[in-house]
C-alpha positions as CSV (number, residue, x, y, z in Angstrom):
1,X,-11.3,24.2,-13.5
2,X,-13.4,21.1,-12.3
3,X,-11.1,18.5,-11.2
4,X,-12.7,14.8,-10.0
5,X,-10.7,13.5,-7.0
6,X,-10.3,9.9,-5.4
7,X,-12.4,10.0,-2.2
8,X,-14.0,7.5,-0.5
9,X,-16.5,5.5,-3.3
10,X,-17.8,8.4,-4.7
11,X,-15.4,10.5,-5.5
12,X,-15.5,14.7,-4.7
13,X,-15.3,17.0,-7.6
14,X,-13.4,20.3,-6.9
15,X,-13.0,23.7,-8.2
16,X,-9.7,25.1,-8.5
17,X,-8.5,28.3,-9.9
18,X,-7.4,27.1,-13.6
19,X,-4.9,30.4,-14.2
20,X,-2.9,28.7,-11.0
21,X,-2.5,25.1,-11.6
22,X,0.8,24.2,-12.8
23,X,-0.2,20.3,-13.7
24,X,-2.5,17.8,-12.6
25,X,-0.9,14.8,-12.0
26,X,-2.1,11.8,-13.4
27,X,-1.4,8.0,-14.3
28,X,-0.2,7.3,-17.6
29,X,-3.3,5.7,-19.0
30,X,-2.7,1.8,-19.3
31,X,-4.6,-0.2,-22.2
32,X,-6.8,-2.6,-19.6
33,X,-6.5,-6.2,-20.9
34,X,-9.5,-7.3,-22.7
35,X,-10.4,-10.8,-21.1
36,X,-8.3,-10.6,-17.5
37,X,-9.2,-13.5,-16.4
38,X,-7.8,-15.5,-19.7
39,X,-5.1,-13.2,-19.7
40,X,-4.6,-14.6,-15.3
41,X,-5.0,-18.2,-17.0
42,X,-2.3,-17.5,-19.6
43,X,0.4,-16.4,-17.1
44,X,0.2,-19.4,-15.3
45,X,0.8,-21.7,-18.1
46,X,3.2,-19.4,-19.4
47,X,4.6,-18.2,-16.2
48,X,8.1,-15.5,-16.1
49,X,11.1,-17.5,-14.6
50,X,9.3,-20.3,-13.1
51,X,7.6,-23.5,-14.0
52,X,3.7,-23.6,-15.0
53,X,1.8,-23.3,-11.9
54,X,-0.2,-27.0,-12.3
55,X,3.2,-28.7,-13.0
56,X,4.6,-27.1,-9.9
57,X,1.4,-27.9,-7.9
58,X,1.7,-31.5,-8.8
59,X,2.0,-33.4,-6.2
60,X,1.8,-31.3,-3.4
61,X,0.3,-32.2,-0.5
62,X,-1.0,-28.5,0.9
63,X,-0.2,-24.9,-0.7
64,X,-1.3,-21.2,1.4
65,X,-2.2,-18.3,-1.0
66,X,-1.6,-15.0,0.4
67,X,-4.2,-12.1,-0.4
68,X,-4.2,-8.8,0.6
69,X,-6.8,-7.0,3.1
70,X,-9.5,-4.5,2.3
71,X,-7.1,-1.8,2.1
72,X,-6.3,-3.0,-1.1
73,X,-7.8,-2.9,-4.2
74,X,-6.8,-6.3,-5.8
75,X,-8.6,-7.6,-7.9
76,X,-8.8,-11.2,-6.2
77,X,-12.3,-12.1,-7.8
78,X,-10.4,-12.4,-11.0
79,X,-7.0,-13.9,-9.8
80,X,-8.4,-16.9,-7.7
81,X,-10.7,-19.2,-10.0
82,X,-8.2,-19.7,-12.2
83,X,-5.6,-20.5,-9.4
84,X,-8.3,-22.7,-7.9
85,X,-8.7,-24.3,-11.3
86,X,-5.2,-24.9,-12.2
87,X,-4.6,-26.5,-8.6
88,X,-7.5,-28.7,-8.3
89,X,-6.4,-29.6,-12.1
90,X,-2.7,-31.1,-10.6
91,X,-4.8,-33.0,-8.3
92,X,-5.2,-30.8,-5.2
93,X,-8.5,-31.0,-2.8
94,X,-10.0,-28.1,-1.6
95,X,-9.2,-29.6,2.2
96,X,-5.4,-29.2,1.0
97,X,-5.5,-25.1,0.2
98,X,-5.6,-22.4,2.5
99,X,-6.2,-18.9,2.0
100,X,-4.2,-16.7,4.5
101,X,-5.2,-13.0,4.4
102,X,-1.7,-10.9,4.6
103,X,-2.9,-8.4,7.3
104,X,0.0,-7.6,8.5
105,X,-0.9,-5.6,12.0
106,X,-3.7,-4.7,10.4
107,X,-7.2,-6.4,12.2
108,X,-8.7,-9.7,10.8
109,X,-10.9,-9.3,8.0
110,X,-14.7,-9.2,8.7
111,X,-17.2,-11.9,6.9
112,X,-18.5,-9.1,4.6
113,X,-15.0,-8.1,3.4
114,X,-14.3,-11.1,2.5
115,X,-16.9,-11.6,0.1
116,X,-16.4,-8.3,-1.3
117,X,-12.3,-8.8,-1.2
118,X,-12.7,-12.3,-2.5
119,X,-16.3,-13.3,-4.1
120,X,-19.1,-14.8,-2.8
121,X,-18.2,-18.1,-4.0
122,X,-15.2,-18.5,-2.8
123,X,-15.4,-16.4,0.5
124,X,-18.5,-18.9,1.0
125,X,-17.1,-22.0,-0.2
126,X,-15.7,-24.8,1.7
127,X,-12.2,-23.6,1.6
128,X,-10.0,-22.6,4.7
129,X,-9.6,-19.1,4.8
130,X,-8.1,-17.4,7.9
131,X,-6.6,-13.5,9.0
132,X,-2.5,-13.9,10.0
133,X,-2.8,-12.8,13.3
134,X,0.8,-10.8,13.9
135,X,0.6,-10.2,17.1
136,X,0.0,-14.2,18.2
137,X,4.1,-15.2,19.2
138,X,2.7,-18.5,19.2
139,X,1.4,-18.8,15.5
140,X,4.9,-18.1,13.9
141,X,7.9,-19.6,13.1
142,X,11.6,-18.1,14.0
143,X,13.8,-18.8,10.7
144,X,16.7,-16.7,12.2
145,X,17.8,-12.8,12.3
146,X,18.7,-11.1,8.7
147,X,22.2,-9.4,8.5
148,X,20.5,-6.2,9.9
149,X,19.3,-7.8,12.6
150,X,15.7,-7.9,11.5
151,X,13.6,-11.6,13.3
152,X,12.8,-13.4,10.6
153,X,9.2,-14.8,12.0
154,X,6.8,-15.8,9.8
155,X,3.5,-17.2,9.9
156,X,3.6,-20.9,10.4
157,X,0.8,-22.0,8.3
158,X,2.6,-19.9,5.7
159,X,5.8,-21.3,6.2
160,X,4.6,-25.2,6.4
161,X,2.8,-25.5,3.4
162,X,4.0,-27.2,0.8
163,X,3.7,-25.0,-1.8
164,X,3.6,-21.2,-1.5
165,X,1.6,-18.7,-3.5
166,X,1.7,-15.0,-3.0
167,X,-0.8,-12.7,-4.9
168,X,-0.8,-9.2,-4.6
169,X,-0.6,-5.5,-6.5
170,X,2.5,-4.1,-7.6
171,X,2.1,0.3,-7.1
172,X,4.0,2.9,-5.4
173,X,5.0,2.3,-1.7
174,X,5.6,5.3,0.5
175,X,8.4,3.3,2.4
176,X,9.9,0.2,0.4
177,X,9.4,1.9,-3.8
178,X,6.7,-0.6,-4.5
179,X,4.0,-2.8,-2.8
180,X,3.7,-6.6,-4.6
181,X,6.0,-9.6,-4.9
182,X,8.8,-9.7,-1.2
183,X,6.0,-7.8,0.5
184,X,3.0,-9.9,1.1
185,X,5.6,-12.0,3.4
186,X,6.9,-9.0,4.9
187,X,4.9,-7.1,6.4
188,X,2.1,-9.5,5.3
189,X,2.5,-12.9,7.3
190,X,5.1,-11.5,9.5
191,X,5.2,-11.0,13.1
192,X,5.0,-8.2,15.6
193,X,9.0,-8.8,16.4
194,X,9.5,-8.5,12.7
195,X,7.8,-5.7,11.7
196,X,8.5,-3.5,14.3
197,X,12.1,-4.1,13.2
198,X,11.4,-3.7,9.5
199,X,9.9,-0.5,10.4
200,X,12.4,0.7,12.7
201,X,13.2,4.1,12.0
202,X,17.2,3.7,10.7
203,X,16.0,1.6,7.5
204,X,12.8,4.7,7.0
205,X,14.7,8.3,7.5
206,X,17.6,8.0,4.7
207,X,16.3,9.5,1.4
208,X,16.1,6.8,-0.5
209,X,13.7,5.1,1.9
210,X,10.8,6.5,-0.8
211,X,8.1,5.7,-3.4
212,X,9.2,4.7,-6.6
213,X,13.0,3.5,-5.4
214,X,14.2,0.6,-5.5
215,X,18.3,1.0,-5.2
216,X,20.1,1.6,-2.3
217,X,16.5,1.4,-0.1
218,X,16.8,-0.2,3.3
219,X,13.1,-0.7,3.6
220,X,13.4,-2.7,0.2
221,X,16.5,-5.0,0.9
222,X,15.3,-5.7,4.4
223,X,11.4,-6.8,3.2
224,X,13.4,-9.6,0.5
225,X,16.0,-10.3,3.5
226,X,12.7,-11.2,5.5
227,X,10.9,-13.0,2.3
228,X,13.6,-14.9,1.2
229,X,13.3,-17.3,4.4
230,X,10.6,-18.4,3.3
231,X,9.8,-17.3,0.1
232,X,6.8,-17.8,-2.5
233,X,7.7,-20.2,-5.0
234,X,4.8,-18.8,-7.5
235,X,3.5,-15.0,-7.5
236,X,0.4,-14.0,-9.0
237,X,0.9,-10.3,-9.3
238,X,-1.1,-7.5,-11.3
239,X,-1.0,-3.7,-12.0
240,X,-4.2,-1.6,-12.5
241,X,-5.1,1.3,-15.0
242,X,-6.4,4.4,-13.7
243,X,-10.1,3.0,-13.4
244,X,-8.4,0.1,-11.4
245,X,-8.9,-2.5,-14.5
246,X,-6.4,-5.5,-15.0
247,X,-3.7,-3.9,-17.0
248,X,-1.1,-6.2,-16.7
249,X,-0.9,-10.0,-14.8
250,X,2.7,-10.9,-13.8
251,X,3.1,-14.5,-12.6
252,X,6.0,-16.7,-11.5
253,X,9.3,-16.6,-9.9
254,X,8.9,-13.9,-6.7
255,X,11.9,-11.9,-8.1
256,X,11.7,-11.7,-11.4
257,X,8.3,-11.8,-12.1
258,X,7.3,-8.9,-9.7
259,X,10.2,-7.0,-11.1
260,X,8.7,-7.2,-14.7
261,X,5.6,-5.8,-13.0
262,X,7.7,-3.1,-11.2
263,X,8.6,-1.7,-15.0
264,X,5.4,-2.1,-15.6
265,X,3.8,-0.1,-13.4
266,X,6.7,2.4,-13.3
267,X,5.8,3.8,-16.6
268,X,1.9,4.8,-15.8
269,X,3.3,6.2,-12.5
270,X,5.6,8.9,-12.7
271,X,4.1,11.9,-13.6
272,X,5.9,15.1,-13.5
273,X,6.2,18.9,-12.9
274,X,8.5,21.5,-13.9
275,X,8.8,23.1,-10.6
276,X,7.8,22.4,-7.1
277,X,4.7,24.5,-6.6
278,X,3.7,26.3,-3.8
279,X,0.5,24.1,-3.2
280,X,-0.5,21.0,-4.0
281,X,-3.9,19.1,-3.8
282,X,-3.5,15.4,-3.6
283,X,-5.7,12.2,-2.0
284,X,-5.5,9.1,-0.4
285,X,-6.7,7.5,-3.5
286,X,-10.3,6.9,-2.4
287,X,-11.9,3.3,-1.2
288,X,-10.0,1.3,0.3
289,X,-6.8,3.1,0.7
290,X,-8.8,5.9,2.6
291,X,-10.5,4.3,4.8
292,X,-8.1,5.3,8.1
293,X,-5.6,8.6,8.6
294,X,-3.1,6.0,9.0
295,X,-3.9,5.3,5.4
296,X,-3.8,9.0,4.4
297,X,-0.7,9.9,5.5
298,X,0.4,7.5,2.6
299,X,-1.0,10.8,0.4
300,X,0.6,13.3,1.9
301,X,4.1,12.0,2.7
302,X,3.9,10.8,-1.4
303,X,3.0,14.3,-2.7
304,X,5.9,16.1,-0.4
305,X,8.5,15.7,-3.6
306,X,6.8,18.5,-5.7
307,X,5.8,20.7,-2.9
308,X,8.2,23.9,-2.1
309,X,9.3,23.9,1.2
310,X,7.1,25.7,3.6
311,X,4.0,25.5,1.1
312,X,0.4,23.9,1.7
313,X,0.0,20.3,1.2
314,X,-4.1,19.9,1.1
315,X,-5.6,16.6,1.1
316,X,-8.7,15.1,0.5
317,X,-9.5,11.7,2.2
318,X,-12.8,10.7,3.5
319,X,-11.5,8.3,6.8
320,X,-14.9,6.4,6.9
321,X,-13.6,4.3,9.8
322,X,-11.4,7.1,11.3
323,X,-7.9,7.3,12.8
324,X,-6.6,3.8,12.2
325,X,-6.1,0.8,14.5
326,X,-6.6,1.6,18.8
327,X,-2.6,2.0,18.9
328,X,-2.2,4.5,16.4
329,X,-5.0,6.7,17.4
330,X,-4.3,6.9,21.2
331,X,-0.5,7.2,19.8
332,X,-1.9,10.4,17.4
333,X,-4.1,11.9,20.2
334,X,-1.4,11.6,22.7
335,X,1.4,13.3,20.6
336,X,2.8,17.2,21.9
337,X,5.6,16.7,19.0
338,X,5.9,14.5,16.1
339,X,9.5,15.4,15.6
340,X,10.7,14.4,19.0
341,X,8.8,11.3,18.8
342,X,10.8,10.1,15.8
343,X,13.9,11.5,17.5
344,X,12.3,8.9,21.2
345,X,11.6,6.6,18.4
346,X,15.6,5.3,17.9
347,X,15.6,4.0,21.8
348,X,14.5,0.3,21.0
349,X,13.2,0.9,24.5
350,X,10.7,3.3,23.0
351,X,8.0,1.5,21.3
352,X,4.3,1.8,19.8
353,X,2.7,-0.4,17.2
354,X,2.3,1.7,14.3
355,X,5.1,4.4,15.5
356,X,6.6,3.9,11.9
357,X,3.6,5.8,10.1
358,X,4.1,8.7,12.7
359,X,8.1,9.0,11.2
360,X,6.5,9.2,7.4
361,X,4.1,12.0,8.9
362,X,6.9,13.8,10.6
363,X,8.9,13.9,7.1
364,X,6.1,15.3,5.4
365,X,5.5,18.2,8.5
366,X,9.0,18.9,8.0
367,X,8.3,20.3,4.6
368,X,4.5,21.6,4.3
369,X,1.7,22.8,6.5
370,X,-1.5,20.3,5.6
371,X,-4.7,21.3,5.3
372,X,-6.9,18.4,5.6
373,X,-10.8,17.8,4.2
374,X,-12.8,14.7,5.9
375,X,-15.8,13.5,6.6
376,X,-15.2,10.8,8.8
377,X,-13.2,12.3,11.7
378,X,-15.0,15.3,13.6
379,X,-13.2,18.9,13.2
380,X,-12.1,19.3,16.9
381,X,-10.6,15.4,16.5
382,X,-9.0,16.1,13.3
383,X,-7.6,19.4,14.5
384,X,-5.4,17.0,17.2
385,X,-3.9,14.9,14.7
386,X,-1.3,18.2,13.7
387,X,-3.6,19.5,10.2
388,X,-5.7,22.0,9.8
389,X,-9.3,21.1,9.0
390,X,-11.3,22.7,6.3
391,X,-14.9,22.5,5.3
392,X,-14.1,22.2,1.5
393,X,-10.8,21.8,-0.9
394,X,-12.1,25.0,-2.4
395,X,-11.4,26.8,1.0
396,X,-8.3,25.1,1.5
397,X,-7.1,26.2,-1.6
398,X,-8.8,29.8,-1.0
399,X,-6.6,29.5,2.3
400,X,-3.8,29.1,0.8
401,X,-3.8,31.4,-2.2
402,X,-4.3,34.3,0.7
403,X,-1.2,33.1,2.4
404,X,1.0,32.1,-0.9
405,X,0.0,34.8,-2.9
406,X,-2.7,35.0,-5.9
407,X,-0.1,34.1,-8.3
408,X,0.7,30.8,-6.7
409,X,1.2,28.0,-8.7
410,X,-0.8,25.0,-7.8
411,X,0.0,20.7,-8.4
412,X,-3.1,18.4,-8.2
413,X,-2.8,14.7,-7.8
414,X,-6.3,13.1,-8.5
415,X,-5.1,9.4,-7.5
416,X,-2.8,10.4,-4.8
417,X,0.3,8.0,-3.9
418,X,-0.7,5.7,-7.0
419,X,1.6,8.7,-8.6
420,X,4.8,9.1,-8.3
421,X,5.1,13.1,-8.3
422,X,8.2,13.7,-9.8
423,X,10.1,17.3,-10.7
424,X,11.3,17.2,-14.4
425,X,15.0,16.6,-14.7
């Protein structure tokens, strides 16, 4: 059977053995909303657990919007004209609004993402828009330690302005259950100091550090014990269908609106299968979340729950601008052992920016062997960063029949970790 898998922009169609797969694993399909702009509009005036957003804007003196980087897809051209409109409505100039791009560690946006993250006439307007820069001590503010110990330092401009808007997209998260609402402060505007501790690897190695959980996960209660010092007073948060259209616009109070989302997207994510299978086929979900290994691992560590242990995870992500940031990829190309790593990891004393993505990578070795198809990192590169390389899915999956046997059942995961693979029952 043909199977059309998220990779890069284009996509990568596949062929695998139809009498073997057990389920592809999709998205529930999501009505998109017809007008998603209006629909943007109508949640702020009718906002959930908060004020409108121009009666709450009214006089203000200065507000920071945070939007996400390239790596994600939201939709930002539809959410911001009709902030902009509903602020400069309660009186606000354009001198008074800044938008801050949550970046987290992540490096600052270029001019051209920009316009394609935010629209030519905004990224080009006169408005102040600037990268948080989370590795400048000087350009954050220390609110104080959480009861775990985590700094609380946030991004000053964020944390000074008068009013406070976070926007965002609520989907699976590999670490915290779901992206959106707490977590454009944290990781988003926060600092080095702070993420490394909200990645520290106590709060990602219990089980129910995972996508799709919210109770009892450490990742989760630490990212609101971060937010809440200095939290958005307005969210402006959406969930996507499976051709990444508006399907839902959640807006108002950082809690309770995001969690509204969270049910939202919960139903069009879990998918799920009768039995682990022996292989499984998955992706990194294609432009933007593909762009960097770093990224990928995101796909494989998500598709681990429906994978037999000791089977063949294979994954298909295209890695256009390779390994990830300068840290991670010396930290990737230097590693003998990604187990004892995470094991050197727990000595505070022991530190690398982006150690925390090794620790997700580890959990997912622990389970599956990974068989890995890109075009943007060379074989003899790829075949250092602990995955085999193949020239095609279709010999990965020929690969992997011959060492499974011909009977062996087979999951595929089109969208990758926008899915929540789940076992039935």
């Amino acid at each position: 059977m043909k199977v059309h898998l998220r990779y890069g922009k284009r996509g990568l169609d596949a062929e695998i053995p139809e009498e073997n797969v057990a389920a592809v694993l999709r998205l529930t399909p999501l009505p998109p909303t017809d007008n998603p702009m209006a629909a943007v509009s109508e949640a702020l005036t009718a906002p959930i657990g908060a004020p409108p957003l121009c009666e709450l804007a009214d006089g203000r003196a200065s507000v920071c919007i945070l939007v996400s980087d390239i790596t994600r897809p939201v939709p930002n051209t539809l959410l911001l004209p009709p902030l902009m409109d509903c602020l400069q409505a309660a009186g606000m100039s354009e001198s008074a609004i800044t938008i801050l791009v949550a970046t987290g560690l992540h490096r600052p946006s270029t001019p051209e993402e920009l316009r394609e993250m935010l629209g030519e006439e905004i990224a080009d307007s006169s408005l102040r828009i600037v990268s948080h820069q989370g590795r400048d001590a000087d350009s954050h503010v220390d609110l104080g330690t959480t009861e775990r110990g985590t700094p609380g330092r946030l991004d000053r401009r964020w944390v000074e302005a008068d009013l406070r808007i976070a926007t965002g997209l609520i989907e699976p998260h590999l670490m915290a259950g779901y992206s959106g609402g707490r977590k454009a402060i944290c990781p988003g505007v926060a600092s080095l100091e702070t993420i490394r501790a909200f990645h520290r690897p106590e709060l990602l190695e219990p089980e129910e550090c995972r996508a799709g959980n919210l109770a009892d996960n450490p990742c989760h209660a630490e990212c609101v014990a971060v937010a809440e010092k200095a939290p958005a007073h307005f969210i402006v948060n959406v969930t996507l269908d499976d051709e990444r259209r508006v399907a839902g616009v959640f807006a108002g109070d950082m809690h309770g609106a995001w969690e509204a989302g969270v049910r939202h997207c919960d139903n069009a994510a879990r998918s799920a299968i009768s039995a682990p299978a022996d292989i499984v086929v998955t992706t990194s979900a294609g432009h933007p979340l593909d762009l960097t290994y770093y990224q990928a691992i995101k796909g494989m560590i998500q598709a681990a729950p429906v994978l037999k242990p000791g089977g063949t995870l294979i994954i298909a992500t295209e890695c256009a601008e390779g390994i990830g940031s300068p840290e991670f990829a010396e930290l990737m190309l230097g590693l003998d052992d990604p187990e004892r790593f995470v094991a050197d990891s727990y000595d505070p004393t022991n530190f690398v920016i982006d150690q925390w993505q090794v620790h997700e990578f580890a959990k997912c070795l622990r389970k599956a062997e990974v068989y890995c198809f890109s075009e943007g990192i060379p074989r003899d590169v790829l075949s250092r960063l602990f995955v085999i390389p193949i020239d095609s899915v279709e010999q990965g999956v020929e690969r992997a029949l011959a060492k499974h046997g011909s009977d062996a059942s087979i999951a595929v995961i089109p969208d990758g970790p926008y899915v929540i693979p789940v076992v039935s029952g």
